[in-house]
N, C-alpha and C positions, 0 to 999 in steps of 0.2 A: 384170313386174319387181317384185320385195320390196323394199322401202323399210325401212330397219334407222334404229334409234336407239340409241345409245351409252351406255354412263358409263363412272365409275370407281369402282374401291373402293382405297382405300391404306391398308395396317396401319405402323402407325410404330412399332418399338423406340427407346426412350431412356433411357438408364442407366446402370448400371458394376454390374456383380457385383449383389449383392440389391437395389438399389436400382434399380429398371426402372419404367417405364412403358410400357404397348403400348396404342396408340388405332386406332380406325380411322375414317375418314372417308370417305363414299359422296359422289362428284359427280354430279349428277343430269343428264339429257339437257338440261334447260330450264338450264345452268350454275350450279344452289344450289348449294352444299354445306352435309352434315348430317352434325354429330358419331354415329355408332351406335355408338361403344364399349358401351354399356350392352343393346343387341342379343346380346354375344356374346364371349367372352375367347378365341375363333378365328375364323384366314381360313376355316376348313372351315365353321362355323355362319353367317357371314356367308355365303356362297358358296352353302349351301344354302338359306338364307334366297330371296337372289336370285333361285337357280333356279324356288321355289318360286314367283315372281311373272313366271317368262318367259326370266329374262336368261341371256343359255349365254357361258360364259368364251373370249374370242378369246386372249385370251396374257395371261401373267405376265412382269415386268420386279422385279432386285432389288437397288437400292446400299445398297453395304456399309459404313461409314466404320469400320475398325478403327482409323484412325490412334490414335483416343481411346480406341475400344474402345465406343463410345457409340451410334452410330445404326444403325439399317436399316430402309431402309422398302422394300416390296413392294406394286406397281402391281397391279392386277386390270383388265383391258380386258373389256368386256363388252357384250353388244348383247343386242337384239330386235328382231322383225319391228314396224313401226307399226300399229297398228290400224287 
């Protein structure tokens, strides 16, 4: 039996029109979490970053809040085999 371990990657938009912020935040299997925005100004470079160290993408999740017109953040589910 394969024994998997988990994280997350979340990209967060915050803004209105020219005025944006996009971060992203990796939660690690041992529950840290680390700021990597400075990794990468996309989910594609972060994502192939990941790969590049094992992690294969289980599913994406994405809330929208148009109410404001201000947020959206997009979940990255991700695993590997445990060593």
């Amino acid at each position: 039996m394969v024994a998997w371990e988990y994280a997350l990657l979340v990209r967060r938009y915050q803004g209105q029109g020219r005025n944006f912020h996009v971060s992203f935040v990796w939660y690690a299997p041992d529950g840290s979490r680390k700021d990597i925005t400075a990794f990468g100004d996309t989910a594609i470079a972060h994502l192939n970053r990941a790969g590049r160290e094992g992690w294969e993408l289980v599913s994406a999740a994405e809330d929208v809040n148009n109410v404001q017109g201000s947020t959206e953040v997009h979940r990255y589910h991700l695993k590997r085999p445990l060593a």
